[in-house]
KEKOLNU-804914 format. One record per residue (C-alpha): residue number from 1; residue in one letter; x, y, z. Coordinates in Angstrom, 1 decimal. Example, Ala and Ser with C-alpha at 12.3 -4.5 7.8 and 13.67 -1.06 7.14 Angstrom:
BEGIN
+-----+----+--------+--------+--------+
:   i : aa :      x :      y :      z :
+-----+----+--------+--------+--------+
:   1 :  a :   12.3 :   -4.5 :    7.8 :
:   2 :  s :   13.7 :   -1.1 :    7.1 :
+-----+----+--------+--------+--------+
This chain:
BEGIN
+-----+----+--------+--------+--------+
:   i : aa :      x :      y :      z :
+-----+----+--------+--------+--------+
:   1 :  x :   46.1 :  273.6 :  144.9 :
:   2 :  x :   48.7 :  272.3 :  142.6 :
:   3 :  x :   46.6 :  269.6 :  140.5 :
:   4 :  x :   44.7 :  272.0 :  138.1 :
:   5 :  x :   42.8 :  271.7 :  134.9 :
:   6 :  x :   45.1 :  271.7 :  131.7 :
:   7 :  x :   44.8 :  272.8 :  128.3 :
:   8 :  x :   45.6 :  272.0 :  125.1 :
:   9 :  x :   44.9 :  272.6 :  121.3 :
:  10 :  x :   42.2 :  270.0 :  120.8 :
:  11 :  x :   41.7 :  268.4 :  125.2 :
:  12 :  x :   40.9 :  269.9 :  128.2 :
:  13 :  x :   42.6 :  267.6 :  130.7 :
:  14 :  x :   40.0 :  268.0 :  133.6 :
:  15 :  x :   40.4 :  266.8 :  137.7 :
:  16 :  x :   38.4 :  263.9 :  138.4 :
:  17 :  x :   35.4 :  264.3 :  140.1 :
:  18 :  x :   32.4 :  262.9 :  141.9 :
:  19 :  x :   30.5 :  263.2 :  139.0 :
:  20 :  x :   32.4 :  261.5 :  136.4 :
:  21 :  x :   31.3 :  258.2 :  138.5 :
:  22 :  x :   29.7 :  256.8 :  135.6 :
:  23 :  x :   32.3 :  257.8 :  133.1 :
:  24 :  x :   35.1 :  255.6 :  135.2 :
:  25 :  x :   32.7 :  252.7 :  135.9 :
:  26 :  x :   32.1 :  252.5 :  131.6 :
:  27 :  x :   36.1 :  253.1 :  131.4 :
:  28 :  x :   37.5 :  250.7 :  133.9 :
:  29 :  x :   35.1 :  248.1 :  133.0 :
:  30 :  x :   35.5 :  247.8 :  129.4 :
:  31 :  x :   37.2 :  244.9 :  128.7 :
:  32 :  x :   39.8 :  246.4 :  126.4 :
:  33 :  x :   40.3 :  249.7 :  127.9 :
:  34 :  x :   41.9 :  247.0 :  130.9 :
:  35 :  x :   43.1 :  244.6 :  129.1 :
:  36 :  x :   46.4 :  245.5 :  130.0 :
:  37 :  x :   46.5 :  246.4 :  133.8 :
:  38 :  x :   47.8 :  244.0 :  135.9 :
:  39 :  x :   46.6 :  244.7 :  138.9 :
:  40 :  x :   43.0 :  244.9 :  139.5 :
:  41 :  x :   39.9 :  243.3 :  137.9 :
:  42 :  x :   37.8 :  244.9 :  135.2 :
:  43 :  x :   34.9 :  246.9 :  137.2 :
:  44 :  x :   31.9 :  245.0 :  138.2 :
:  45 :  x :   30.0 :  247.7 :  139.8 :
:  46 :  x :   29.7 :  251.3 :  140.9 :
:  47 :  x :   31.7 :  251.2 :  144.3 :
:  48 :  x :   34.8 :  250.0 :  142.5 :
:  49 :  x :   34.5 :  253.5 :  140.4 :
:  50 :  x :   33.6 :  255.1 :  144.0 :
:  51 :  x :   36.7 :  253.6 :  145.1 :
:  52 :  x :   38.7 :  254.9 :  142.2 :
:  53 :  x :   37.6 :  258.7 :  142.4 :
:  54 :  x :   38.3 :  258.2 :  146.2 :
:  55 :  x :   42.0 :  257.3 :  145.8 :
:  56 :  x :   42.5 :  260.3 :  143.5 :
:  57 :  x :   40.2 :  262.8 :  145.8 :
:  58 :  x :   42.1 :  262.9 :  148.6 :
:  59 :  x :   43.6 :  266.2 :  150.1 :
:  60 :  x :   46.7 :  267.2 :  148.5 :
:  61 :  x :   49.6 :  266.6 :  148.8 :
:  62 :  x :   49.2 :  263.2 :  147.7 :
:  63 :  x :   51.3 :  260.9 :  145.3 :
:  64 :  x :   48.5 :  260.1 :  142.6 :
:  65 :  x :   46.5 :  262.6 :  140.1 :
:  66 :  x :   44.2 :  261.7 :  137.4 :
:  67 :  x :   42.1 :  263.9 :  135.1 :
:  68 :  x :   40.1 :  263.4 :  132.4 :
:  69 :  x :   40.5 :  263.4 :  128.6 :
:  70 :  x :   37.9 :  265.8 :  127.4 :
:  71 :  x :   37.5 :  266.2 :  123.9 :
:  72 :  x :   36.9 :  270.3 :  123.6 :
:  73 :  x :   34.8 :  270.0 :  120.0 :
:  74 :  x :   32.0 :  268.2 :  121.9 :
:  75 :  x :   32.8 :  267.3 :  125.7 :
:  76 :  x :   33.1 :  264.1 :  124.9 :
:  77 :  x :   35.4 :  262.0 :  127.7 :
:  78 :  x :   37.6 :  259.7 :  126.1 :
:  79 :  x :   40.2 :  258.3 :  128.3 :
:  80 :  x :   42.2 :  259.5 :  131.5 :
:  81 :  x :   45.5 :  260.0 :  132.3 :
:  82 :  x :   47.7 :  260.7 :  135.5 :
:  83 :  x :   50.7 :  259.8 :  138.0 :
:  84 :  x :   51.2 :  257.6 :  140.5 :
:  85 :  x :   54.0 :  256.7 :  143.0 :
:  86 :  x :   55.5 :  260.2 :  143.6 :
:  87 :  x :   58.9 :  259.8 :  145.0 :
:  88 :  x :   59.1 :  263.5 :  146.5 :
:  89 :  x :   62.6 :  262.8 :  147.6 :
:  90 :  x :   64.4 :  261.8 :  144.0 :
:  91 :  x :   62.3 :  263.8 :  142.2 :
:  92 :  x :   60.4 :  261.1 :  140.3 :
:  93 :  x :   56.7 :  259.8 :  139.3 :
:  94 :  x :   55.0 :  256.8 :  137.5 :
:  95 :  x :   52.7 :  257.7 :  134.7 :
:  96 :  x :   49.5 :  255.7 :  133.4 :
:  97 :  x :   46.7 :  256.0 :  131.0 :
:  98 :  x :   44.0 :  254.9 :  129.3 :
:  99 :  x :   41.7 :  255.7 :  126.6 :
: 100 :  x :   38.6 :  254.2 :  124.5 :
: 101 :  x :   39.2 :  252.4 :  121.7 :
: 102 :  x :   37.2 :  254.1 :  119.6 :
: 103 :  x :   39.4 :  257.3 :  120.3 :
: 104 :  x :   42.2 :  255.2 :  119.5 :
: 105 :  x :   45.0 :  256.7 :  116.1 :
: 106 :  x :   44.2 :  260.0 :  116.3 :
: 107 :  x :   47.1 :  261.5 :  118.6 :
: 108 :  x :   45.1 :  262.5 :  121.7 :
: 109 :  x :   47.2 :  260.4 :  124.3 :
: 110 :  x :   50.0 :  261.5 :  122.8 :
: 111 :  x :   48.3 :  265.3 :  122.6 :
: 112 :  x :   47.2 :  265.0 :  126.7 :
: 113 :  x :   50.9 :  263.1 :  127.6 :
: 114 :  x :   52.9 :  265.8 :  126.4 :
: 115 :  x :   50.9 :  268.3 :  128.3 :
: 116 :  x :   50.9 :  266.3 :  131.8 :
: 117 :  x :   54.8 :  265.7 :  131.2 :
: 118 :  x :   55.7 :  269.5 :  130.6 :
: 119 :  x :   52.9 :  269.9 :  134.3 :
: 120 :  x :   55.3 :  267.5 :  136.0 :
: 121 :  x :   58.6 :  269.2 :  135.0 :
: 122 :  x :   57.4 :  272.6 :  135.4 :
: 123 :  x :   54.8 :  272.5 :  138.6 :
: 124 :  x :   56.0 :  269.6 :  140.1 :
: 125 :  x :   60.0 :  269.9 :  139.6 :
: 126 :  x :   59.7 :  266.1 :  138.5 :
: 127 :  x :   63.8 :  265.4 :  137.7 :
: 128 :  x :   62.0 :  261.7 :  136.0 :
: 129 :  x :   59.0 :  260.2 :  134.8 :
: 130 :  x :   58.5 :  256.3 :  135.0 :
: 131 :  x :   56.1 :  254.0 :  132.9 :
: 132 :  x :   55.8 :  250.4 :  133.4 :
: 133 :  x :   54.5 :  249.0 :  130.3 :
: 134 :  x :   53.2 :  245.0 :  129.4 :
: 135 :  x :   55.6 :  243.9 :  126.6 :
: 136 :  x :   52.2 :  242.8 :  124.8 :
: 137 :  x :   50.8 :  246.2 :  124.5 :
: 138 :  x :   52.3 :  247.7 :  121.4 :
: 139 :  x :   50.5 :  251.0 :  121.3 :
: 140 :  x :   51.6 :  252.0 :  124.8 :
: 141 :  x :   54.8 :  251.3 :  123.9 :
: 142 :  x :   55.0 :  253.0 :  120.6 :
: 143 :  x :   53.1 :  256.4 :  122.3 :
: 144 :  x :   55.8 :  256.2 :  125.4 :
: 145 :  x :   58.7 :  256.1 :  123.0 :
: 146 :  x :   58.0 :  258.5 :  120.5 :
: 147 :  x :   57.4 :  260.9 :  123.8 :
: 148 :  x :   61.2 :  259.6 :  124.4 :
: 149 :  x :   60.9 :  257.5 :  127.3 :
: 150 :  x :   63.8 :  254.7 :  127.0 :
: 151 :  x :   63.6 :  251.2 :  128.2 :
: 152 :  x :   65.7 :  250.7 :  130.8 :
: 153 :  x :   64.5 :  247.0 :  132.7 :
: 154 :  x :   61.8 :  244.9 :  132.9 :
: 155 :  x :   59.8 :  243.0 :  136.2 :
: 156 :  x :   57.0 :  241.2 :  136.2 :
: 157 :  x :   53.4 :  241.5 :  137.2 :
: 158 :  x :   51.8 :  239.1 :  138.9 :
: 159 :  x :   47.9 :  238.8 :  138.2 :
: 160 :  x :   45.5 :  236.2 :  138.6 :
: 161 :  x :   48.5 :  233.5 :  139.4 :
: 162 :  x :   50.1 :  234.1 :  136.0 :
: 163 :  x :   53.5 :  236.2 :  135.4 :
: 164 :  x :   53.1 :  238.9 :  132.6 :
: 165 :  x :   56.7 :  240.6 :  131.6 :
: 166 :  x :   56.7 :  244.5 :  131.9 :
: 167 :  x :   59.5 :  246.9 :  130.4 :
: 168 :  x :   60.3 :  249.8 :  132.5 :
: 169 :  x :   60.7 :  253.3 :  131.1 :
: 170 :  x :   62.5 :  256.4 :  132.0 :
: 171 :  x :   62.1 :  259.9 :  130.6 :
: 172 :  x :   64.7 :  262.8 :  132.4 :
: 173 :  x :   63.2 :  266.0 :  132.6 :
: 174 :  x :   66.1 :  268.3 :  132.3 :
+-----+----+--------+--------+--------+
């Protein structure tokens, strides 16, 4: 299996499971923990988090992977984080993440980031990792730059009838 759990100083960066049903329902339908992703509705009820664990269950290989932010001090799951999109071909995968606000300032994304970037160049033999980021959210931004992801284009999203203006990142692995 090559999606395992992950480790770091202060996370454990666990595989998404059936049981964390009611963790992704209270993530994905918080209003601000969404307010932000373009392309589905905030989650109204439990099969939409049956749908989610679904999409990142299925038998490897596959092109997504989430796990979940775990807070080692007291279990406590904060956010998730993951890829999507895997381009086996060129070597390359979109990344996306979320966490509580009331986790928020205190360096875990960056903490769990760093360790699912160095998973992606070393297990995965990613050669580039993408993020596509609304110009309105600032934190994302500031997190995917200091990691040193560089803008490199924009697109838009379209959601709900509305256009919303996204800036496209790059890192190189190397």
């Amino acid at each position: 299996m090559l999606f395992t759990d992950l480790d770091t100083e202060r996370l454990l960066l666990k595989n998404i499971e059936r049981s964390d049903v009611d963790f992704i329902f209270a993530q994905f339908s918080d209003e601000e923990v969404t307010r932000y992703l373009f392309d589905e509705e905030p989650l109204t009820d439990m099969n939409g988090a049956d749908e989610i664990i679904d999409f990142y269950l299925q038998a490897e290989p596959r092109l997504q992977h989430r796990w979940i932010i775990v807070r080692k001090s007291d279990g406590m799951k904060m956010g998730t984080c993951g890829f999507h999109c895997w381009d086996r071909k060129n070597a390359s995968i979109e990344v996306g993440y979320d966490l509580n606000k009331n986790f928020w300032g205190n360096g875990y994304m960056l903490e769990a980031m760093q360790e699912i970037i160095r998973f992606a160049k070393d297990k995965m033999d990613m050669k580039e990792i993408k993020a596509c980021i609304s110009v309105e959210n600032q934190k994302s931004i500031s997190l995917i730059t200091k990691l040193g992801f560089i803008e490199n284009g924009t697109m838009n999203e379209v959601f709900r009838g509305e256009k919303y203006l996204h800036n496209i990142y790059s890192l190189v692995l190397k």
